[in-house]
N, C-alpha and C positions, 0 to 999 in steps of 0.2 A: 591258253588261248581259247575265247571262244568259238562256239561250231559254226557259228555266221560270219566270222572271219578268216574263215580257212577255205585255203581254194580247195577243186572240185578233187584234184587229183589226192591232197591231203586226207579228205573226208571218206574216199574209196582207198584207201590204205589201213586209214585207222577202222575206217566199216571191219573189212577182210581180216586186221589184225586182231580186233577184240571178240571177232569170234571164234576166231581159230582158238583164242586164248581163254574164252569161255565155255568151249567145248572140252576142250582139253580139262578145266578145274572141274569142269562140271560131272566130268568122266572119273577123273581119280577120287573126286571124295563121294561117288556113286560106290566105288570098290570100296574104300573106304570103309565107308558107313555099311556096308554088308559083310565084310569082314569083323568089325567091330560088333557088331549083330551076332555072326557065326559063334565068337568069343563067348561074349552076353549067356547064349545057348548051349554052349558047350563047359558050363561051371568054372569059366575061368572072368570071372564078373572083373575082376582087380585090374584085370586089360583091359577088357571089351566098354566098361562104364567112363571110363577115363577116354578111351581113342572116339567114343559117340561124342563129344564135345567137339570135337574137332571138325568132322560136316556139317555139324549144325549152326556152329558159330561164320563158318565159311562159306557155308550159300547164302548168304548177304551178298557179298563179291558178289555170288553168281547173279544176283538179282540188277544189283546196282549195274554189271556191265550189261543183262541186256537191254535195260534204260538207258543206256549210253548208242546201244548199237539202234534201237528204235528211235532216240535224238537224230542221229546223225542221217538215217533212214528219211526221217521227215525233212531234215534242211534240204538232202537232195532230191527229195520230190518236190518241193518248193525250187525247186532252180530248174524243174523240166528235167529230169533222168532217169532216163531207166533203166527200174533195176532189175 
């Protein structure tokens, strides 16, 4: 469904839900990627080079949802809301 087809209450749901949800990924592959780091530095490369693909291919997600939460930001300042 488009973001200009959705009522008001719909767009402050999913606002609220995809950041909670981009916080959160945004969070684990933060530990992640510094654990994998720790590895890297600590001669255990065989982990540590293997588990850095995995935040780096993942903060995409992280990109593309806060493009989603800025969308949906903008539809409702175009309908007068404050947020």
């Amino acid at each position: 469904m488009k973001i200009q087809e959705m009522s008001d209450e719909a767009l402050l749901k999913r606002k609220k839900t995809t950041e909670v949800v981009t916080a959160s990924l945004a969070g684990l592959l933060t530990v992640l990627l510094i654990a994998a780091l720790f590895l890297c530095f600590n001669d255990q490369f065989t982990i540590g080079l293997p588990l850095l693909i995995i935040p780096l291919s993942l903060s995409t997600v992280v990109f593309m949802n806060i493009a989603d939460v800025k969308a949906v930001r903008k539809e409702l300042q175009t309908r007068n809301h404050v947020l």
